[in-house]
Residue, then its C-alpha position, 0 to 999 in steps of 0.5 A: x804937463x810940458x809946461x802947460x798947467x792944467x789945473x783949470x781945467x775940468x776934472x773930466x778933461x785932467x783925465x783924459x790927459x792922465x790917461x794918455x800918459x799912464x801904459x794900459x798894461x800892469x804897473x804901479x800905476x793904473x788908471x781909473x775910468x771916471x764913474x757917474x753912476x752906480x756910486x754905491x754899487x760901486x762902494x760895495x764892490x770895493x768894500x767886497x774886494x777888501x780895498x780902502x774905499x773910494x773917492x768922489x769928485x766933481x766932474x766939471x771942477x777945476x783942480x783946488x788944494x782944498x777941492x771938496x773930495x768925498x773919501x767913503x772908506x770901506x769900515x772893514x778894510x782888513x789893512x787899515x791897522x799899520x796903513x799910515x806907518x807904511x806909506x810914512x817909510x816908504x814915499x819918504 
């Protein structure tokens, strides 16, 4: 961020920054507050909603290539079939 890197940093600090730097208004981009707790209620609520499912990350871990991410994907996502293609052509 301006030259600084910030990989080392904890996640919960990563964020704050990222949160700084993306408009609170309705865009492409939207920030998500960090949830510590209620993680299953959480993942019921996206699954209910029809997302993809959520993610899990340490809160206090640096950023790594190969950090341990937790993907719990919603097993009835109704735009799973044809995902992969889409992002293919379109961030290419």
């Amino acid at each position: 961020m301006n030259g600084e890197d910030l990989r080392e940093l904890p996640l919960s600090q990563r964020k704050e920054r990222l949160k700084q730097m993306i408009p609170s208004e309705l865009g492409p981009i939207l920030y998500a507050d960090h949830v510590e707790e209620n993680g299953v209620a959480l993942f019921d609520k996206a699954c209910a909603m029809d997302l993809e499912g959520i993610v899990a990350k340490g809160r206090t871990a640096p950023y790594r290539e190969k950090t341990l991410w937790i993907k719990a994907r919603n097993p009835s996502y109704s735009q799973k079939k044809g995902r992969a293609e889409l992002f293919e052509t379109r961030w290419r």
